[in-house]
C-alpha positions in Angstrom: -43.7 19.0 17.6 -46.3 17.7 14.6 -47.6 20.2 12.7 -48.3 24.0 11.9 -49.9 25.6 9.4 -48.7 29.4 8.1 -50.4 31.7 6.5 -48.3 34.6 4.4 -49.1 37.6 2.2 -46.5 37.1 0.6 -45.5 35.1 -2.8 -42.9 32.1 -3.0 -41.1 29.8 -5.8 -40.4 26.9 -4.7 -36.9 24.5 -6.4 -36.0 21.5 -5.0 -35.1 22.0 -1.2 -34.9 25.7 -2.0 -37.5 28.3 -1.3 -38.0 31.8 -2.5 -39.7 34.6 -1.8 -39.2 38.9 -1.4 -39.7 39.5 2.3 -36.7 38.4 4.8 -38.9 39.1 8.0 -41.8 35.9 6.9 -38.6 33.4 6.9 -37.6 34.3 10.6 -40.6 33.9 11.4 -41.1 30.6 9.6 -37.9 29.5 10.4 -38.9 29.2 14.2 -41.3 26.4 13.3 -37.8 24.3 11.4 -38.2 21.7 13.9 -41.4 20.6 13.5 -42.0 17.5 11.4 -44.2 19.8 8.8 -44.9 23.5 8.2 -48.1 23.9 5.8 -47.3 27.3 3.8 -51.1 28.6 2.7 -49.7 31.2 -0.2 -49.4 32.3 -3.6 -47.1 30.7 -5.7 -44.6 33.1 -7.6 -43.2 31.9 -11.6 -39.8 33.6 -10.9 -37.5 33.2 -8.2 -37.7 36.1 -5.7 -34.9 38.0 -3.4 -34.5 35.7 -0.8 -33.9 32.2 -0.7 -33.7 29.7 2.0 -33.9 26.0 2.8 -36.3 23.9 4.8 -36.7 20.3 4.0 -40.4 20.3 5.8 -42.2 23.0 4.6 -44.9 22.5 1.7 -46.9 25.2 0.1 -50.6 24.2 0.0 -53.7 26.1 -2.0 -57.0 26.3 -1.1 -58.1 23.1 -2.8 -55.5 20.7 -0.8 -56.4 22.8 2.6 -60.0 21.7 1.9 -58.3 18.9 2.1 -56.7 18.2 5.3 -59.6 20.4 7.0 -59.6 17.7 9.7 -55.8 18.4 10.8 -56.9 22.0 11.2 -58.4 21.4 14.6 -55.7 20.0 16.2 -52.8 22.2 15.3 -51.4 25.5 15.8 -52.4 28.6 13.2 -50.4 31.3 12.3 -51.6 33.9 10.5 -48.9 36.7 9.2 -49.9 39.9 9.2 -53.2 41.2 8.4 -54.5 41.9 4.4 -57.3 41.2 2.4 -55.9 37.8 1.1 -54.5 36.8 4.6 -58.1 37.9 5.6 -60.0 35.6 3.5 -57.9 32.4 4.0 -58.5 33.5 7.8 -62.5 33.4 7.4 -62.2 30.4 5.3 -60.6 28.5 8.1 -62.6 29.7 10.4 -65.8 28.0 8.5 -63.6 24.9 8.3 -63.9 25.0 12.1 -60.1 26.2 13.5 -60.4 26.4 17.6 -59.0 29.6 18.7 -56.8 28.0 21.5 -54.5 27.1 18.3 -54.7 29.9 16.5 -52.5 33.2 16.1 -52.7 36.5 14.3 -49.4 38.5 14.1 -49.8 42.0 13.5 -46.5 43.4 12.7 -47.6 47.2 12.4 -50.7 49.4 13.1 -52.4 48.5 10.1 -54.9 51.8 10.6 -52.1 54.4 9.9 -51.0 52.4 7.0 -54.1 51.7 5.3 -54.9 55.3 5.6 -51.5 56.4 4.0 -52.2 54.3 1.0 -56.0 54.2 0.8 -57.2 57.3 2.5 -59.9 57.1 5.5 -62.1 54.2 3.1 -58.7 52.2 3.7 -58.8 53.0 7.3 -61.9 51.6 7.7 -62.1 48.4 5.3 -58.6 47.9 7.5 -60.7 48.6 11.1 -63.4 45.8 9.4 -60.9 43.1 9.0 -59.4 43.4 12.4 -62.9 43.6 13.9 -63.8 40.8 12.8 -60.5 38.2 13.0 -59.4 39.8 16.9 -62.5 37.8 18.2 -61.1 34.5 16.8 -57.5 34.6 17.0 -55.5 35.2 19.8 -53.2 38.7 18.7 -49.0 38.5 18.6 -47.7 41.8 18.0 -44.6 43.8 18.5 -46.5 46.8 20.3 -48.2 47.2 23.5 -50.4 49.9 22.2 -51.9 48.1 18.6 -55.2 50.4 18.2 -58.4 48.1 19.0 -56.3 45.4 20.2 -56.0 44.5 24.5 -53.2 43.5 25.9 -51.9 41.3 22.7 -49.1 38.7 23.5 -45.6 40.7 22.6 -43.3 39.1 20.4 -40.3 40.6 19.3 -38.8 39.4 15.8 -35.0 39.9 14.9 -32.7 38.8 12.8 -29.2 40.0 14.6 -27.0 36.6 14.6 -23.7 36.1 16.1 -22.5 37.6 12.8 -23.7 41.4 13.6 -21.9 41.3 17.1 -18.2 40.7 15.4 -15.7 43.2 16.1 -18.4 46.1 17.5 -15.5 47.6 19.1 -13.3 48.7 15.6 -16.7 50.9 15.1 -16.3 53.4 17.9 -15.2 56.4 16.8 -15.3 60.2 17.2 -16.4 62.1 14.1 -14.2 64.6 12.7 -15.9 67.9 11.9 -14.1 68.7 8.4 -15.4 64.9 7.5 -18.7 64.6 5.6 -22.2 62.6 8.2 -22.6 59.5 6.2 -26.3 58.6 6.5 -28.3 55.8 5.4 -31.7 54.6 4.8 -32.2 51.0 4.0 -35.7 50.1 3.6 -39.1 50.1 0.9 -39.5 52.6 -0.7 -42.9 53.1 -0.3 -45.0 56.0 0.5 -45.4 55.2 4.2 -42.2 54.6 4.6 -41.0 58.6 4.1 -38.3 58.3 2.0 -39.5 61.4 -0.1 -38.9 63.3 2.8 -36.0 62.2 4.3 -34.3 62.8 0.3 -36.0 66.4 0.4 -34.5 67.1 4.1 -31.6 65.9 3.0 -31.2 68.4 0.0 -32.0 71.5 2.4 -29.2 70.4 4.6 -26.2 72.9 5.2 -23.4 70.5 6.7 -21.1 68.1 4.2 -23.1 65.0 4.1 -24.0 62.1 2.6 -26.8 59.7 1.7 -27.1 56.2 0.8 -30.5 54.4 0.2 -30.8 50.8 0.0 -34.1 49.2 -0.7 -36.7 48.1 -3.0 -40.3 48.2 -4.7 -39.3 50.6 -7.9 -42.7 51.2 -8.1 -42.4 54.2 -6.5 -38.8 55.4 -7.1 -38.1 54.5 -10.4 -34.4 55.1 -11.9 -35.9 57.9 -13.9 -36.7 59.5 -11.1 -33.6 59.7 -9.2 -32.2 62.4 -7.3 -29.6 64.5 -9.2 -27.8 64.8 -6.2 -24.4 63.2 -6.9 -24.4 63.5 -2.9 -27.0 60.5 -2.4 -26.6 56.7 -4.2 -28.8 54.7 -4.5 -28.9 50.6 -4.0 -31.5 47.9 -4.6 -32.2 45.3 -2.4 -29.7 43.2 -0.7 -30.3 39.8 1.1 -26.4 39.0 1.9 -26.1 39.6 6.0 -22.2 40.4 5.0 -23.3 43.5 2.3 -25.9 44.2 4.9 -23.4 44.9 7.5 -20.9 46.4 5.6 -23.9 49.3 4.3 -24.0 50.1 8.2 -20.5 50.0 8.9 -19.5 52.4 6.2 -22.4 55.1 7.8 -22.6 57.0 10.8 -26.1 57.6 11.2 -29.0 55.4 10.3 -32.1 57.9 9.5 -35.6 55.8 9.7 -38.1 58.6 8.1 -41.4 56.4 8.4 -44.6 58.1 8.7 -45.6 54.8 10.7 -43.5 51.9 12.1 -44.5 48.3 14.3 -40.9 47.1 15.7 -38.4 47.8 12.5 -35.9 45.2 13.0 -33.5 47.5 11.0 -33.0 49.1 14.3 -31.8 46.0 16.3 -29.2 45.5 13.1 -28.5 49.6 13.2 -27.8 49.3 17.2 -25.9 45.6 16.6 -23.3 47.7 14.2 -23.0 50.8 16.9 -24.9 53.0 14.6 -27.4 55.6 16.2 -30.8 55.8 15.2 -32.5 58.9 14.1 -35.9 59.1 13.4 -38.7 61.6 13.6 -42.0 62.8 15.6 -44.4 61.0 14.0 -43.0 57.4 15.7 -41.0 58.4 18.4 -43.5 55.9 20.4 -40.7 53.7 19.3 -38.3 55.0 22.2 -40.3 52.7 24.9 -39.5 49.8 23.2 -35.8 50.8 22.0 -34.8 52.8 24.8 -31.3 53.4 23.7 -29.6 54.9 20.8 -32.8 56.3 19.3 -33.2 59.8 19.0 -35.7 61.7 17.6 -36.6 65.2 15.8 -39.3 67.4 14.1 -39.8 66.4 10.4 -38.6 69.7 9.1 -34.9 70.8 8.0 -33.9 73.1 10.7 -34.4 70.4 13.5 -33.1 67.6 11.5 -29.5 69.8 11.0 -29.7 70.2 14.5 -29.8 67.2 15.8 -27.5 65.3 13.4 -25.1 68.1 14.6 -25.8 66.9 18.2 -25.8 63.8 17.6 -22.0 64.1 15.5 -20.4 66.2 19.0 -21.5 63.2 21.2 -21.0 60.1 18.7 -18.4 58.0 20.4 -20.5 58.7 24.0 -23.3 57.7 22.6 -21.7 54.3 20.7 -20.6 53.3 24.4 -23.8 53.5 25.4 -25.1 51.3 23.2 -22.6 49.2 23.0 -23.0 48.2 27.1 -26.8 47.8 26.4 -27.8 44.3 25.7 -29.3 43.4 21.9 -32.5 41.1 21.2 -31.5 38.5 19.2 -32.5 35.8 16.9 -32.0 33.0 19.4 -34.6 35.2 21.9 -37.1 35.5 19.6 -37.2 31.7 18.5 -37.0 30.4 22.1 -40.3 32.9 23.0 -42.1 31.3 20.0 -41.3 27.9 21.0 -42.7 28.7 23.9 -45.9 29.7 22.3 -46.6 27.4 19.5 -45.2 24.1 21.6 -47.4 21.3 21.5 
């Protein structure tokens, strides 16, 4: 394999062999390419070192000036483009006028960027958003996680995860039956971002009548600063964590993992949730996400009385359910690299 070029939203800080950068999910995906000779990173730079760090001796971060640059290479090898935003959008047209052949080119749309846009911008967002897509879906051929993608036919499913050998350990030790004079322990690891309902799932949580308790585990302090913290002494609060090992010992410690999203594409947190024996909950709004997860995901009406009963439910039957997922098969890293080397080989 020669050579692939990458574009990502996302910033990175480069040190030596090391690389940096906020968002776990771009480095499995970049990681798939490790074995080709070079992997061309078309991003922003970053002046700090970010979150997550990892090591790949052949990948280069380019700007626009050196792409102009090796505009000849970009007709002969593979495109990916990550996601879909205004920056990845105009790198995406700029290629395009630097000639890139659709045969080698790919456009990875992780969620419904529609619902989003119109979260955060209103129904001017869900249109500039409808623009974008419009116009790239005629010259890239569309990855995604979901069959039903609005405006997209039949894209070519791909299925991202980043459950190793390390989240199958000792699976067993977590079956258990819950004892009713024991408190639920919930949690919630994820942005906190608008979109991403973590408002609601701390106001459902408030309203609730049975001994419980939450723990929240993300990032982005934009939008829940420490200031703003729930007074409950019944929910703590975490920033990020990159460590697999802390990772896994979050879910271990809880009973239930409660995904509030308004919206969702194919949450990987889910595959780790299910890898640890942990039921899912999560509520009307994507329950679409039971075709693709067809086990250990449940789902409710976003309002208090529903979301009591079912963690109730859910409680009675918890060591049933754990068997069932524990005899359902989990998708794993080493699938999702060998269906992109499928697709990017030369």
């Amino acid at each position: 394999m020669s050579e692939i070029f990458v574009v990502s939203n996302d910033r990175f800080f480069l040190e030596k062999k090391s690389i940096f950068n906020s968002n776990k999910n771009t480095f499995t995906i970049i990681n798939c390419f490790k074995k080709f000779k070079k992997i061309n990173l078309i991003a922003r730079s970053s002046k700090r070192k970010l979150k997550f760090k990892d090591q790949l001796k052949n990948i280069f971060i380019i700007d626009i000036l050196n792409l102009l640059k090796k505009r000849h290479k970009l007709r002969f090898n593979k495109i990916l483009i990550i996601s879909l935003t205004p920056y990845n959008f105009l790198i995406s047209c700029l290629l395009l006028l630097l000639g890139i052949k659709k045969k080698n080119s790919f456009l990875f749309l992780r969620s419904d960027g529609y619902e989003e846009y119109q979260i955060k911008f209103g129904i001017i967002g869900y249109f500039f958003y409808g623009s974008m897509l419009g116009i790239l879906k005629r010259k890239f051929q569309i990855l995604s996680c979901s069959k039903s993608i609005k405006g997209i036919n039949k894209p070519t499913l791909v299925f991202p995860s980043e459950v190793t050998d390390n989240w199958l350990k000792n699976r067993k030790k977590q079956i258990k039956i819950i004892k009713k004079n024991k408190p639920i322990n919930l949690l919630y690891l994820g942005r906190f971002r608008e979109e991403k309902g973590y408002l609601s799932l701390i106001n459902l949580f408030e309203k609730l009548k049975i001994d419980s308790r939450l723990t929240m585990v993300g990032n982005d302090f934009k939008y829940l600063k420490k200031d703003k913290y729930p007074k409950n002494n019944k929910i703590k609060i975490f920033g990020q964590v990159s460590s697999t090992k802390k990772l896994i010992n979050f879910l271990d410690k809880s009973d239930i993992f409660i995904l509030p999203s308004y919206v969702e594409a194919y949450p990987q947190v889910i595959l780790e949730s299910l890898s640890r024996l942990k039921p899912v909950l999560v509520f009307n709004e994507i329950k679409y996400l039971k075709k693709t997860f067809s086990f250990g995901l449940f789902n409710c009406e976003r309002s208090s009385y529903h979301f009591e009963k079912n963690l109730k439910k859910m409680t009675n039957n918890y060591k049933k359910i754990q068997m069932g997922i524990l005899k359902r098969k989990i998708y794993s890293l080493k699938n999702f690299e060998l269906t992109m080397h499928k697709i990017f080989k030369d």
